[in-house]
N, CA, C and O atoms as a GROMACS GRO file, in nm:
protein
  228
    1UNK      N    1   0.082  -0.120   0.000
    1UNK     CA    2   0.000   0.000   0.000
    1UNK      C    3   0.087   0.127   0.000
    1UNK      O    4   0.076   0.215  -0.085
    2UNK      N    5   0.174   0.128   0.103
    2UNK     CA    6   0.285   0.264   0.050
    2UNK      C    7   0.343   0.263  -0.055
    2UNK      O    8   0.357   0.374  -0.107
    3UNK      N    9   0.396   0.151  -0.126
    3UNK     CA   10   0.438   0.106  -0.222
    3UNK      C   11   0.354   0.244  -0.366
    3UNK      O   12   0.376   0.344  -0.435
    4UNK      N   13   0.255   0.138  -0.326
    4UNK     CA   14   0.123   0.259  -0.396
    4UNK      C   15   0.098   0.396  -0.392
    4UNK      O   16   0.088   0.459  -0.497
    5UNK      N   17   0.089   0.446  -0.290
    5UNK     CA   18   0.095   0.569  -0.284
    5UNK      C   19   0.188   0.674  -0.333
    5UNK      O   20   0.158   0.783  -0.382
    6UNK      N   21   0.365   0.596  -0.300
    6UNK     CA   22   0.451   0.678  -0.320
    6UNK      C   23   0.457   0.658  -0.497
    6UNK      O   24   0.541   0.736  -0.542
    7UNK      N   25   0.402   0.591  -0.586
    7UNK     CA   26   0.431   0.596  -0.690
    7UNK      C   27   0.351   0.678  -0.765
    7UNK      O   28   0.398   0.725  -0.869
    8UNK      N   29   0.199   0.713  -0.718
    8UNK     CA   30   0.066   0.819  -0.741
    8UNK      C   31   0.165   0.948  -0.690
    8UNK      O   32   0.190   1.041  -0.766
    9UNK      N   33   0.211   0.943  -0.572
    9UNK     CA   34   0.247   1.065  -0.570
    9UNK      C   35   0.330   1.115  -0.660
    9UNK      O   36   0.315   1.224  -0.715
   10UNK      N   37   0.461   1.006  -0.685
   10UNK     CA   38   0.575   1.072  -0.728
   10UNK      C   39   0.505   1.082  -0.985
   10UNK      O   40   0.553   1.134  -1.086
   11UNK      N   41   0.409   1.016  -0.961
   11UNK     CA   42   0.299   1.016  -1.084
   11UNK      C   43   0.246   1.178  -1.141
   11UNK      O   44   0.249   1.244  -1.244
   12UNK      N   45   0.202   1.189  -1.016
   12UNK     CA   46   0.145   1.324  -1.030
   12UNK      C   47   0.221   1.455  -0.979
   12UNK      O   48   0.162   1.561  -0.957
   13UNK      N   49   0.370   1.435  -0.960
   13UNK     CA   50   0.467   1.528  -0.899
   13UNK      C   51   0.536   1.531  -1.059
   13UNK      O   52   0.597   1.635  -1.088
   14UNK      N   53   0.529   1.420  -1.166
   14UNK     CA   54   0.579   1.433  -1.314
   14UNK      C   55   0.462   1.502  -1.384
   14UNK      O   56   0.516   1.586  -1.457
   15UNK      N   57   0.371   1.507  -1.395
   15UNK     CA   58   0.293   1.515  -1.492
   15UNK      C   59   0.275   1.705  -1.439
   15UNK      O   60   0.292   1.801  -1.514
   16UNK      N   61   0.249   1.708  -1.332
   16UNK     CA   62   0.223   1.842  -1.278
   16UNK      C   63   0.334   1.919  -1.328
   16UNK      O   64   0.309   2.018  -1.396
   17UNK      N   65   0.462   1.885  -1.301
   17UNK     CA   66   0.547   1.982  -1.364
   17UNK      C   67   0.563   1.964  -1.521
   17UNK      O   68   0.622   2.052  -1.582
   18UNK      N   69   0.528   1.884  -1.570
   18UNK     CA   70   0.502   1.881  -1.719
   18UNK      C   71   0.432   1.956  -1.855
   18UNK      O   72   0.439   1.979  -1.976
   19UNK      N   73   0.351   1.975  -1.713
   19UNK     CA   74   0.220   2.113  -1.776
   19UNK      C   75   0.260   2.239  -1.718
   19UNK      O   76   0.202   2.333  -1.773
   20UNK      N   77   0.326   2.268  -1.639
   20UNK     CA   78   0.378   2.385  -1.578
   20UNK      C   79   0.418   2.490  -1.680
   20UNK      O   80   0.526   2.476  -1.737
   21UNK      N   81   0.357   2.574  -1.702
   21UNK     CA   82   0.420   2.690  -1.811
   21UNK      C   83   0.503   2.793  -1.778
   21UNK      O   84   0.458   2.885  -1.709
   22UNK      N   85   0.616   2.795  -1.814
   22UNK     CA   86   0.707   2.923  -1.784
   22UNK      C   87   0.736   3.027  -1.889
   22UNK      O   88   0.758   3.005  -2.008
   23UNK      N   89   0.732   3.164  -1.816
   23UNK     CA   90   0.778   3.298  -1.896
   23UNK      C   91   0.895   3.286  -1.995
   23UNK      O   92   1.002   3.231  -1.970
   24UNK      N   93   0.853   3.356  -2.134
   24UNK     CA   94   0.980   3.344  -2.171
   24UNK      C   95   1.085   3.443  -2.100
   24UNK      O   96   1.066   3.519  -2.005
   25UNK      N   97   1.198   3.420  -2.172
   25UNK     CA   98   1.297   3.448  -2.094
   25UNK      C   99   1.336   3.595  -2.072
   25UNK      O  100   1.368   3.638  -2.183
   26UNK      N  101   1.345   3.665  -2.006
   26UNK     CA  102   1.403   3.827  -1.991
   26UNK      C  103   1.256   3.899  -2.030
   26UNK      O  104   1.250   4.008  -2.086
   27UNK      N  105   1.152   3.828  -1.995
   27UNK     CA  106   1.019   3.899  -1.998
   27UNK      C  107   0.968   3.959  -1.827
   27UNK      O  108   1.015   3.915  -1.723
   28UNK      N  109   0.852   4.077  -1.839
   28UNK     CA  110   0.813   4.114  -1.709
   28UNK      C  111   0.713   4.158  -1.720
   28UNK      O  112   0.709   4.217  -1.829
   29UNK      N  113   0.607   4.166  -1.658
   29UNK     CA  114   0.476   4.251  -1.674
   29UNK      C  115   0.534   4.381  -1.687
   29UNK      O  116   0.656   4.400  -1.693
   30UNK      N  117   0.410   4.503  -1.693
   30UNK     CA  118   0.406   4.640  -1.696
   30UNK      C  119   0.384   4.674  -1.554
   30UNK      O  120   0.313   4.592  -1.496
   31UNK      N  121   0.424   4.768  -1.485
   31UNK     CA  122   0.393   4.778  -1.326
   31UNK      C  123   0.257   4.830  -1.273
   31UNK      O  124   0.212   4.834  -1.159
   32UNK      N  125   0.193   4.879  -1.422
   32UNK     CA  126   0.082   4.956  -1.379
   32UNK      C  127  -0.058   4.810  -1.406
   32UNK      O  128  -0.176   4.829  -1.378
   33UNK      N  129  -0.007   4.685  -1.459
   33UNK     CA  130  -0.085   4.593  -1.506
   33UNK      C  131  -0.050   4.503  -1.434
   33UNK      O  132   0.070   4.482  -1.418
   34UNK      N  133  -0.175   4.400  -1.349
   34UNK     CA  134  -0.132   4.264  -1.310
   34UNK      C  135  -0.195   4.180  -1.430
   34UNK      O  136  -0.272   4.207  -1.523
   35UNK      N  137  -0.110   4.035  -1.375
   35UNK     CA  138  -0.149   3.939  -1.464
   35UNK      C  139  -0.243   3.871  -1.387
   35UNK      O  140  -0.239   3.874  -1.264
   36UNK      N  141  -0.369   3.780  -1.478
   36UNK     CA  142  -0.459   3.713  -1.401
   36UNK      C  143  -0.386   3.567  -1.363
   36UNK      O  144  -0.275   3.533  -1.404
   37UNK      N  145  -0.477   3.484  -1.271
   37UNK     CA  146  -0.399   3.404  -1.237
   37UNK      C  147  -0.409   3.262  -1.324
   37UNK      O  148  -0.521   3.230  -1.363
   38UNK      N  149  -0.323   3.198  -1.348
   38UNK     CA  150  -0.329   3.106  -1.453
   38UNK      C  151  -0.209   3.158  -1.590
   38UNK      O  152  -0.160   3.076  -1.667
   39UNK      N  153  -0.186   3.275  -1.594
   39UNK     CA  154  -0.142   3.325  -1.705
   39UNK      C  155  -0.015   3.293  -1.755
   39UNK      O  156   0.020   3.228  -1.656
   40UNK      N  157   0.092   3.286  -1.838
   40UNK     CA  158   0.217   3.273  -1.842
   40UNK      C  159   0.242   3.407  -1.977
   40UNK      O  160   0.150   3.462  -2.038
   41UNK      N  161   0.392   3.435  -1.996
   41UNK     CA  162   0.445   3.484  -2.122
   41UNK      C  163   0.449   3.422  -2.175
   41UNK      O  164   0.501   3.320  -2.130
   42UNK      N  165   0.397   3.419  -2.332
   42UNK     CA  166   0.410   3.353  -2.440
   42UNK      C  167   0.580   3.391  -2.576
   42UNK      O  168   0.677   3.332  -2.622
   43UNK      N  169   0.529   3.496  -2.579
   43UNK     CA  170   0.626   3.602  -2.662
   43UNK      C  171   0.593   3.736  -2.590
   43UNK      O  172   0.491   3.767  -2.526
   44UNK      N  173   0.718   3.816  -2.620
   44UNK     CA  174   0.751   3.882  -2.609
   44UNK      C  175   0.884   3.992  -2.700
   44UNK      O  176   0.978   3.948  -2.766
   45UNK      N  177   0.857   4.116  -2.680
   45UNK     CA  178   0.920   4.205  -2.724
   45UNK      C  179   0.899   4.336  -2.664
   45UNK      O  180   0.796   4.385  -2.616
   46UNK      N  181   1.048   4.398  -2.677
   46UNK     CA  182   1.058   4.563  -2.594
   46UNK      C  183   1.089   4.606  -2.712
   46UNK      O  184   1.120   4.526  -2.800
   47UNK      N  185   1.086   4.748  -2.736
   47UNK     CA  186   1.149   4.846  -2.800
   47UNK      C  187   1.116   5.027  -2.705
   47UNK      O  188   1.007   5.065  -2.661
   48UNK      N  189   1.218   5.083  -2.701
   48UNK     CA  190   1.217   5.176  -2.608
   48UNK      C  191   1.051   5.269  -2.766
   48UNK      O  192   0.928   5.271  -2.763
   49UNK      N  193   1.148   5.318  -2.858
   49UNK     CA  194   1.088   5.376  -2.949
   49UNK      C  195   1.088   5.342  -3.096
   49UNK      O  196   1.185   5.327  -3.171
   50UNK      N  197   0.971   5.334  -3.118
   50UNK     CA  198   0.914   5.233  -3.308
   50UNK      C  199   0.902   5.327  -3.382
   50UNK      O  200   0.834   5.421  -3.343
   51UNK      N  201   0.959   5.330  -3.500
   51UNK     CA  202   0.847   5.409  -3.571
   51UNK      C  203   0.759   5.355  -3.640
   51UNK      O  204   0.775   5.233  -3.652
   52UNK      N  205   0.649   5.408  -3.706
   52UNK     CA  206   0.514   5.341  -3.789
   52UNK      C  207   0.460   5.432  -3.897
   52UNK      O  208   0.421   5.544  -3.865
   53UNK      N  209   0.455   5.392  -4.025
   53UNK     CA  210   0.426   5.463  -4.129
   53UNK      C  211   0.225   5.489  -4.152
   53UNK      O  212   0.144   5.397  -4.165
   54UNK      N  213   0.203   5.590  -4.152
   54UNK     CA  214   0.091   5.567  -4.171
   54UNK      C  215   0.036   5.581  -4.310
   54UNK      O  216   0.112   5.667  -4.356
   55UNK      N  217  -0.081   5.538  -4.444
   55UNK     CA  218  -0.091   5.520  -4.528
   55UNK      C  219  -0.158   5.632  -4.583
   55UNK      O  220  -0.278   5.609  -4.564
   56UNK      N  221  -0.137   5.797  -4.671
   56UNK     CA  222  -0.211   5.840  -4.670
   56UNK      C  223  -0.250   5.860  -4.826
   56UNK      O  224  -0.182   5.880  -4.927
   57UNK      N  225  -0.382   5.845  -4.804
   57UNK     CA  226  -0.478   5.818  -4.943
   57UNK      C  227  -0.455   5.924  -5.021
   57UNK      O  228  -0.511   5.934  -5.130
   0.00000   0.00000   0.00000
């Protein structure tokens, strides 16, 4: 029976971190924004300043 148990546990101690999602790397929220809970970074990108062309007719 411990036998059992410790193998469910150590079962679901693999699989749990398996699904575990982590931030990519050198990412951070905005300070004025939280994240909900469940959430991870997917992608990411900074740029201090972009420029953007706009199209005029």
């Amino acid at each position: 029976m411990q036998r059992f148990i410790l193998v469910m546990f150590f079962l679901g101690w693999i699989t749990s971190e398996g699904f575990a999602q982590k931030d990519v790397s050198n990412s951070k929220d905005h300070p004025l924004l939280s994240r909900y809970e469940g959430s991870w970074i997917k992608r990411y990108d900074y740029k201090q300043f972009e420029s953007y062309s706009y199209p005029a007719s």
